[in-house]
N, C-alpha and C positions, 0 to 999 in steps of 0.2 A: 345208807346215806352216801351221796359221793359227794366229796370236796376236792376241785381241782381234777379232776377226772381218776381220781382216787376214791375205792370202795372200803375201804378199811374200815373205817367206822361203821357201827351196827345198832345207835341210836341217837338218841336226842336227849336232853334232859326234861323238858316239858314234859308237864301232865294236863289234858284236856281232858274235857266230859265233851260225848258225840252223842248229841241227840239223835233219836230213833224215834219218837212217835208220830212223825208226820211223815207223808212220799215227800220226795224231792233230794235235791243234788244242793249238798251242802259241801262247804270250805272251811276249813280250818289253817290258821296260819300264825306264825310264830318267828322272833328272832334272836339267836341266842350267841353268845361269846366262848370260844373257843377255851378251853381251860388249859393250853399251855400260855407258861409264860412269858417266852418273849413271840413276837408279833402273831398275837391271837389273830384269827378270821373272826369277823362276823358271820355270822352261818341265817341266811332266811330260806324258812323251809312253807312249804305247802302240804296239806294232805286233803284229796277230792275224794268225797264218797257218796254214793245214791242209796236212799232208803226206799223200798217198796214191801208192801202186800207180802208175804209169805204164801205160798201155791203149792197143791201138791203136785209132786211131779209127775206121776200116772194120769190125773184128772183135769190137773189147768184148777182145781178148787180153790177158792181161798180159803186160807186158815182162819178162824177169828182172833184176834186179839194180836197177832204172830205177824211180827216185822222181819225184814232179811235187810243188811248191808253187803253193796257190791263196791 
């Protein structure tokens, strides 16, 4: 995560669930308060992820049942 063009930080405290059973290009987004105490940030974050088909690699095959996150 960077704040301020600072990377120090290395997470969030949210907990989502990321559906997987259907293709497509999903968004999840969250806003949360900084835990120090004097002048916290607001911190709003995003995370994009595309669900497709699982394939083998050699054949272009589809797997059945077998999703992939990119």
């Amino acid at each position: 995560m960077v704040v301020d063009g600072e990377d120090r930080r290395d997470h969030l405290t949210a907990n989502v669930v990321l559906p997987l059973k259907e293709n497509g290009v999903y968004t999840v987004h969250g806003v949360e308060r900084e835990r120090k105490k004097t002048d916290p940030k607001i911190l709003v974050w995003k995370f994009e992820y595309t669900v497709e088909d699982k394939r083998l690699s050699q054949t272009g095959q589809l797997v059945s049942g077998e999703k992939v996150m990119k």
